[in-house]
BAFIRO-903876 format. One line per field, with one value per residue (C-alpha): x, y, z; residue number from 1; residue in three letters. Coordinates in steps of 0.02 Angstrom, whole numbers, plus 32768, in hexadecimal, padded with zeros to 4 digits. Layout:
REM residues N
east: (X,...)
north: (Y,...)
up: (Z,...)
i: (NUM,...)
aa: (ALA,...)
END
This chain:
REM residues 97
east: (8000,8049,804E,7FF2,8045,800E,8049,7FE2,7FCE,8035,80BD,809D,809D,7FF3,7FE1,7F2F,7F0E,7F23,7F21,7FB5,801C,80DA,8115,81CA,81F9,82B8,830F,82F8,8246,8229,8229,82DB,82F1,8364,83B8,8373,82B5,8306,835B,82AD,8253,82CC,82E8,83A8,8422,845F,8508,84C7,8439,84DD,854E,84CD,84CB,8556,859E,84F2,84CF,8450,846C,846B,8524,851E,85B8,867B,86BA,875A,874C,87D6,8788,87AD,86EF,869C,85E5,857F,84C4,847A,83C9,839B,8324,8294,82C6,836E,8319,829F,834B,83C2,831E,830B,83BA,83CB,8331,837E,8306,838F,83F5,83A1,83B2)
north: (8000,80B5,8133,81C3,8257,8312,83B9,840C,84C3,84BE,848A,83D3,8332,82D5,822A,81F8,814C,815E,8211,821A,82BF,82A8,8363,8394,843A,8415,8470,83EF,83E0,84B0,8512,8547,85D3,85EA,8689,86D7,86CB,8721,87AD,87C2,87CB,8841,88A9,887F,8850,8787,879F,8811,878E,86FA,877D,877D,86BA,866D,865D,863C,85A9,8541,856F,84C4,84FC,847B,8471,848B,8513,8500,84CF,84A6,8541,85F0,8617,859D,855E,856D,854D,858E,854C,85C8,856B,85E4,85FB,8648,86AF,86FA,86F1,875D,87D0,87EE,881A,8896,88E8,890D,888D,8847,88E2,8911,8867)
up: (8000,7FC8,8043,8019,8051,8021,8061,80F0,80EF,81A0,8147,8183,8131,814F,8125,80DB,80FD,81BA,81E7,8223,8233,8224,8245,81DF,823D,81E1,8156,80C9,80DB,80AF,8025,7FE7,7F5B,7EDA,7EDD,7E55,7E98,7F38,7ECC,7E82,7F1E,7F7D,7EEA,7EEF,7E57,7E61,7E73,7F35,7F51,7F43,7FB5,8045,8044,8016,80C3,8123,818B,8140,8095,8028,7FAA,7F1B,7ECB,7EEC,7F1F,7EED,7E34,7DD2,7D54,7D8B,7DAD,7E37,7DED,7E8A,7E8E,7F35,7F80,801A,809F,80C2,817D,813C,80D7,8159,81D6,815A,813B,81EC,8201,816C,81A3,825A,82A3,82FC,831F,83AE,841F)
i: (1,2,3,4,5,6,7,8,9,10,11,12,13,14,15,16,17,18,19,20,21,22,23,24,25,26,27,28,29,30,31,32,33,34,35,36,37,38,39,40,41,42,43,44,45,46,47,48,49,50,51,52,53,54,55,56,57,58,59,60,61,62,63,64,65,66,67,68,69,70,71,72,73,74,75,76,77,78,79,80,81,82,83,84,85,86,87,88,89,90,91,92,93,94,95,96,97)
aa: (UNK,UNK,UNK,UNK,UNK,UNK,UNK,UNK,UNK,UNK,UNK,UNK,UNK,UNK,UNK,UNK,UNK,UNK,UNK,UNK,UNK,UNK,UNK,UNK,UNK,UNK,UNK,UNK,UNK,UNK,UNK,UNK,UNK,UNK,UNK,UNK,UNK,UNK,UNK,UNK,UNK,UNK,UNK,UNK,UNK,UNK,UNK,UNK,UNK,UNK,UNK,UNK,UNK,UNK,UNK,UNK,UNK,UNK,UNK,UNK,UNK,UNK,UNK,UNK,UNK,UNK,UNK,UNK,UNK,UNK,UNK,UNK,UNK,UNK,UNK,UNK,UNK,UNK,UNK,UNK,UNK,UNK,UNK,UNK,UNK,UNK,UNK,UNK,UNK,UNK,UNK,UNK,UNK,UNK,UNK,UNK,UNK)
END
């Protein structure tokens, strides 16, 4: 018998058959963006967007960084928590604690 999972609007994973709620609060279970839909959304250029995150915890780097080519061919994936963590912290949100 298949499972039948589906998203939640929680962010959970509900199974049908049973009704069971197996809850994911971790990293690879939320949305990541690329860095262009984050240069989009903040208004930034990519090469800024890539500048912010390249040296954030969390942030999935998929590649090498130290290519035998002169230019490293990085693709970045941003978890949505870093996302709302480096907004909160460019927008003094954590300056004040």
């Amino acid at each position: 018998m298949p499972n039948d999972y589906r998203n939640s609007a929680g962010g959970s994973f509900v199974q049908g058959m049973e009704g069971a709620v197996a809850t994911q609060s971790s990293l690879h279970a939320e949305r990541h963006y690329a860095v262009a839909e984050i240069a989009e959304m903040w208004n930034l250029s990519v090469d800024k967007v890539r500048e912010l995150f390249a040296d954030e915890p969390g942030v999935l780097v998929i590649g090498k960084r130290r290519p035998f080519r002169r230019r490293p061919y990085l693709t970045l994936r941003i978890p949505q928590s870093v996302v709302e963590r480096v907004h909160a912290r460019l927008s003094g949100g954590e300056r004040f604690r």
